[in-house]
C-alpha positions as CSV (number, residue, x, y, z in Angstrom):
1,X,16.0,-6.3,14.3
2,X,13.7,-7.4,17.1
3,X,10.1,-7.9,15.6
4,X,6.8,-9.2,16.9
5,X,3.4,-10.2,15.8
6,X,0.3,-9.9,17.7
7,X,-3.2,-11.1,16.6
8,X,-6.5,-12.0,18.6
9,X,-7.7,-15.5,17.2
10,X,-11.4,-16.2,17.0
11,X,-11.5,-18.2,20.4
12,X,-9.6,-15.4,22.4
13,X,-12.0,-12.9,21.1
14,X,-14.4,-15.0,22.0
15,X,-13.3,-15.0,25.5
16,X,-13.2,-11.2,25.3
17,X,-9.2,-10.9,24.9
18,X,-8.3,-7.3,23.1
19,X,-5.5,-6.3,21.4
20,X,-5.1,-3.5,23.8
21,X,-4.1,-6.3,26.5
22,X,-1.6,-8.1,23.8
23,X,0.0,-4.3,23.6
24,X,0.0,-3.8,27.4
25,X,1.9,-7.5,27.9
26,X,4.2,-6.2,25.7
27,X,4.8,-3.1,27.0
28,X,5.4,-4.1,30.0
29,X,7.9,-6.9,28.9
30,X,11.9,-6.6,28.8
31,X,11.2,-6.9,25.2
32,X,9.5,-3.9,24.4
33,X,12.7,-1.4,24.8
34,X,14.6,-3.5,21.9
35,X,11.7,-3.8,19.9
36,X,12.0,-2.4,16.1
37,X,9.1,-4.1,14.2
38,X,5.7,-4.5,15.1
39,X,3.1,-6.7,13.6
40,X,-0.9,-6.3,14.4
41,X,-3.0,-8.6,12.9
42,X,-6.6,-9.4,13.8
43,X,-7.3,-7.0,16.8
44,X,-10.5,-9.2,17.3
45,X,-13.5,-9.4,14.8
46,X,-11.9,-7.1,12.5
47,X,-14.7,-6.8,10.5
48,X,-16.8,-5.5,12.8
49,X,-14.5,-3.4,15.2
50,X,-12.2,-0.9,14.0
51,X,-8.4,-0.1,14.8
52,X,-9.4,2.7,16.6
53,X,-8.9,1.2,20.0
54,X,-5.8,-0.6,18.5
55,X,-4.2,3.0,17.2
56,X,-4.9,4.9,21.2
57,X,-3.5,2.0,22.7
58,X,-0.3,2.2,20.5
59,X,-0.1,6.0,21.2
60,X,-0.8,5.4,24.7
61,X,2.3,3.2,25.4
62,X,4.6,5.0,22.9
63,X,7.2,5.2,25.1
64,X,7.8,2.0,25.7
65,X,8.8,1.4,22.4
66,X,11.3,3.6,21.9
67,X,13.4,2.0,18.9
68,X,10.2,0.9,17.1
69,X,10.9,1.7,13.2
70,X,8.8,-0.7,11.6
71,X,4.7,-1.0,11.7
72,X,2.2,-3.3,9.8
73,X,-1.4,-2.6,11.1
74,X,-3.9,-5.1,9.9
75,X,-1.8,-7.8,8.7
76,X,-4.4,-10.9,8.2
77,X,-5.1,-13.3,5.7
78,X,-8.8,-14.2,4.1
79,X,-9.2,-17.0,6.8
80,X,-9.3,-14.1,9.2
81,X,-10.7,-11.5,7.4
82,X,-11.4,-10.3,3.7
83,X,-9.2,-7.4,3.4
84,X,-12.6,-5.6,1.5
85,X,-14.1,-5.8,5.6
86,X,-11.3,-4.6,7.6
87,X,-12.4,-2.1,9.4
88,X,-9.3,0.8,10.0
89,X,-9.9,4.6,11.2
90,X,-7.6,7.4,11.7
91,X,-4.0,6.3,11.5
92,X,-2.7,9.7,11.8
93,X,-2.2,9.9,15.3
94,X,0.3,7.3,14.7
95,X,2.5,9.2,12.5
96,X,2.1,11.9,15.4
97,X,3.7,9.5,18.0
98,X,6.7,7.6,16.4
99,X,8.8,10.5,15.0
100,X,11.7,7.7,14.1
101,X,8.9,5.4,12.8
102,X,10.5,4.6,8.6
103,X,7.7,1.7,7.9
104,X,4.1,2.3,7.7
105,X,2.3,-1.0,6.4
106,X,-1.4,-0.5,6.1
107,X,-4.0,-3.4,5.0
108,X,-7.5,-2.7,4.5
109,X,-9.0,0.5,3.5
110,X,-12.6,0.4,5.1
111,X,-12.7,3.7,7.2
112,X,-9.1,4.5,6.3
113,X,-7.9,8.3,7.4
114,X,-4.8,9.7,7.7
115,X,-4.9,13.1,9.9
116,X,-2.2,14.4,10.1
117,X,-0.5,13.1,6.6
118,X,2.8,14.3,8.1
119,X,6.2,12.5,9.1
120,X,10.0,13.4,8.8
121,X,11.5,10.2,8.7
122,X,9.2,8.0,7.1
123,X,10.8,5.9,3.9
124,X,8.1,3.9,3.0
125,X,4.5,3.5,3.1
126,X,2.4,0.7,2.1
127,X,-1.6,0.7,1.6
128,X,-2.9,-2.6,0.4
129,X,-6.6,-3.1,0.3
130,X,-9.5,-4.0,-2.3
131,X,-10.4,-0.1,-2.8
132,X,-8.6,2.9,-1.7
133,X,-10.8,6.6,-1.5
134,X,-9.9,10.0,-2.7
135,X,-9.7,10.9,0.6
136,X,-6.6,9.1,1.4
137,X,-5.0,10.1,-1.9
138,X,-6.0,13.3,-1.3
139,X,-4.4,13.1,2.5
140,X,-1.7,11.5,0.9
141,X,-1.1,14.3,-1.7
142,X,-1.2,17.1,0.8
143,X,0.8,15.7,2.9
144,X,4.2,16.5,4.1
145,X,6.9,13.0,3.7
146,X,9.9,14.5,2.8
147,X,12.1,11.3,3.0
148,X,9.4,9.2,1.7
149,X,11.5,6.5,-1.1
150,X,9.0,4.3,-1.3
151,X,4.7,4.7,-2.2
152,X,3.2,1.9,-2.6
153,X,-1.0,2.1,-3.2
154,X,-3.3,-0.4,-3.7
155,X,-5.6,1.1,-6.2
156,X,-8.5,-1.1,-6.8
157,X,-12.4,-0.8,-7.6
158,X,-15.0,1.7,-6.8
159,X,-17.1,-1.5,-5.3
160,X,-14.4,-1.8,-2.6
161,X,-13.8,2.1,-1.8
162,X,-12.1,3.7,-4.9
163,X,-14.1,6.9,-5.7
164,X,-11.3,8.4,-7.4
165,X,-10.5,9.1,-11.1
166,X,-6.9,9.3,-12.9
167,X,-7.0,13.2,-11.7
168,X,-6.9,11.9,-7.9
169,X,-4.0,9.6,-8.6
170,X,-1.7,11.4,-10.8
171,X,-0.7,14.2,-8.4
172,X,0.7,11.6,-6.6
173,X,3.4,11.5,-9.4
174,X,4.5,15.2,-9.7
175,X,8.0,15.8,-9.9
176,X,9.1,17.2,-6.4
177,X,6.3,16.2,-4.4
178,X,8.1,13.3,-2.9
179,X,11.9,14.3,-3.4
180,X,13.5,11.3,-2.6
181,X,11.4,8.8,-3.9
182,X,12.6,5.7,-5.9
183,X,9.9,2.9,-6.3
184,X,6.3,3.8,-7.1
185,X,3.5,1.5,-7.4
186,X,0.3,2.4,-8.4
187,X,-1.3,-1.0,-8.3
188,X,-3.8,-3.3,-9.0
189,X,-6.1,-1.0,-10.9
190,X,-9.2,-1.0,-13.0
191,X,-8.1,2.1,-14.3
192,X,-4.6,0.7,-14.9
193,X,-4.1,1.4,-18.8
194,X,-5.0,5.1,-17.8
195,X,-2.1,5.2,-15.6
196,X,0.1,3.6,-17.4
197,X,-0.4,6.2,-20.6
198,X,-0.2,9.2,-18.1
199,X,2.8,8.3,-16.5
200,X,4.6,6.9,-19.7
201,X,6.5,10.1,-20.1
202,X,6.5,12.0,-16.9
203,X,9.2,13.5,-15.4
204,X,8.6,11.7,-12.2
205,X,10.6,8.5,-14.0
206,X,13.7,10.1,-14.1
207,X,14.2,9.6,-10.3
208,X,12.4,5.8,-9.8
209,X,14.4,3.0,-10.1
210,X,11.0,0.7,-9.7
211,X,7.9,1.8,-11.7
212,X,5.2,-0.9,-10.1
213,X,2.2,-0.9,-12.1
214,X,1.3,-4.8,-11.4
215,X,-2.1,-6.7,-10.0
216,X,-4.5,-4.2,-12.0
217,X,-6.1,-4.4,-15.7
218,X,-3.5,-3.2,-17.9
219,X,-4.0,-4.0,-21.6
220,X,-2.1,-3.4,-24.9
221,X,-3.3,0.0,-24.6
222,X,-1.4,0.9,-21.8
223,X,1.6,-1.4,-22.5
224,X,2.0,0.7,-25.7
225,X,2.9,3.5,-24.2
226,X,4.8,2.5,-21.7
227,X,6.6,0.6,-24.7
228,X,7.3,3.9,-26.3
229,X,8.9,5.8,-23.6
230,X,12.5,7.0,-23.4
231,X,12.1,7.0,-19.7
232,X,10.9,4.2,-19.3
233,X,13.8,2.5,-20.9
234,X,15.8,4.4,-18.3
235,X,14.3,2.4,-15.2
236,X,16.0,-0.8,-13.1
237,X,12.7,-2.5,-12.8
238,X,9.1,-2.1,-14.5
239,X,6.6,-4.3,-12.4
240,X,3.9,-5.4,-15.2
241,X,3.0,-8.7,-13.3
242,X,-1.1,-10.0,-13.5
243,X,-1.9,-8.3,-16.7
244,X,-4.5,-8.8,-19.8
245,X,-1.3,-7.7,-22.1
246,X,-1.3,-10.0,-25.5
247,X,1.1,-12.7,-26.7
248,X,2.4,-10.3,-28.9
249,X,2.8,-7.4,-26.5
250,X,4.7,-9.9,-24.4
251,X,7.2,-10.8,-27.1
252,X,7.8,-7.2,-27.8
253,X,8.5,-6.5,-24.0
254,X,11.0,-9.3,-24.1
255,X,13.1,-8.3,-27.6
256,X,13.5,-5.0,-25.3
257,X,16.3,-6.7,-23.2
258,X,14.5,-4.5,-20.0
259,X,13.9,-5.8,-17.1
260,X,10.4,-6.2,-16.9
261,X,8.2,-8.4,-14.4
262,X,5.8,-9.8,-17.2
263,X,4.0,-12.4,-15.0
264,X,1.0,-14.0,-14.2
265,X,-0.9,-12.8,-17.7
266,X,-4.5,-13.2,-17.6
267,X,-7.2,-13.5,-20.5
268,X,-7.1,-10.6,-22.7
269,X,-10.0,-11.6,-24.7
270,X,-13.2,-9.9,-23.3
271,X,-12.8,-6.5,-22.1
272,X,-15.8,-6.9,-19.3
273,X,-14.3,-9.4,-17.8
274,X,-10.5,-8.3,-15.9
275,X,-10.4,-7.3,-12.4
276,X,-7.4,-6.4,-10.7
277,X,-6.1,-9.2,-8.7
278,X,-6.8,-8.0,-5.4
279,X,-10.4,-7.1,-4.9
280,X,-12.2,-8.7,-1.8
């Protein structure tokens, strides 16, 4: 596999360098024929331009990426930009113009859209960000990914874009929606308990391997059910990790012999205080 990563840093966006001119250099290198994954970080004061000119450019020279499988859009750290002020836009087109496209990484969720929702290959999709909307569930939900194996959302808090309840998420989770899928995560979530007791016993489980419900606020609440479930038991890997679970919810996970990522546990002791860990 042939990747690449191309990011603007804050001097060359000073000197008026774009990310469209990074994509044309490549384009018109030897390279870009072999090329299978593709990286785009900062395009160049992320937080106040959007991926718009980014995504046309990357539709523009489709063509001369022909074996392109893999694409990340917005991969930067907090130096560069909070992921809570990355500034996306439609990503749709995208979908349109790599039919063998399997990888769709997506960070930041500030002006997210996906129009069309639609791709025949795709195996996994990735949204991380601070707050996702109910538009994008709901784009998400309607659309068509019928070789989709891998969902994996970003939840978080209605300060950082989620406007959704459980009734946006959990559609996400019916039973022949996505056929084929085998790891879902629905992830660092202030509503995570409510998750976790709505999917404790759904028929979805019996076609995961990997149930990822890490990074969010599940409590003893939600850890109950999960506890309780048949299906559950059933799955290769249950992703608890950063969690407000007690002591003695953790030792009961463990005398279950499952494997279960019980990690990073956080201060159950006052409810007002647990975030999910990635926010801002």
């Amino acid at each position: 596999m042939k990747e690449v990563k191309l990011s603007i840093d804050y001097d060359q966006y000073e000197e008026g360098k774009k990310m469209q001119d990074l994509l044309e250099e490549l384009a018109a290198s030897p390279a870009s024929g072999e090329l299978t994954s593709l990286i785009i970080g900062d395009w160049g004061g992320s937080y106040e331009n959007d991926s718009s000119e980014t995504v046309e450019a990357l539709v523009r020279l489709k063509e001369r990426f022909p074996k392109l499988r893999k694409l990340f859009l917005g991969d930067m750290g907090f130096e560069e930009c909070e992921v809570s002020w990355i500034m996306q836009s439609n990503l749709g087109p995208l979908l349109t113009a790599y039919p063998e496209l399997t990888s769709l990484t997506i960070k930041g969720s500030t002006g997210l859209s996906l129009d069309p929702a639609a791709h025949g290959k795709l195996e996994e999709l990735v949204i991380i960000c601070g707050g996702l909307s109910r538009e994008v569930l709901a784009a998400i939900r309607d659309g068509q990914f019928p070789e989709l194996t891998k969902l994996e959302l970003y939840l978080g808090v209605d300060q950082y874009g989620f406007d959704g309840s459980l009734d946006d998420v959990l559609p996400l989770a019916e039973p022949g929606k996505f056929p084929k899928l085998t790891y879902l995560g629905l992830k660092d979530s202030e509503i995570q308990d409510e998750i976790a007791i709505a999917l404790a016993d759904s028929p979805i489980l019996d076609q995961l391997h990997t149930l990822d419900l890490s990074m969010g606020t599940l409590s003893d609440e939600g850890a109950e059910a999960l506890l309780q479930s048949e299906r559950v038991r059933k799955l290769q890997l249950l992703n608890l990790s950063y969690h407000y679970m007690s002591d003695s919810m953790l030792e009961r996970w463990k005398q279950t012999g499952l494997n279960v990522n019980l990690d990073e546990q956080q201060d159950a002791d006052d409810d007002d205080y647990r975030y999910p860990a990635l926010t801002e």
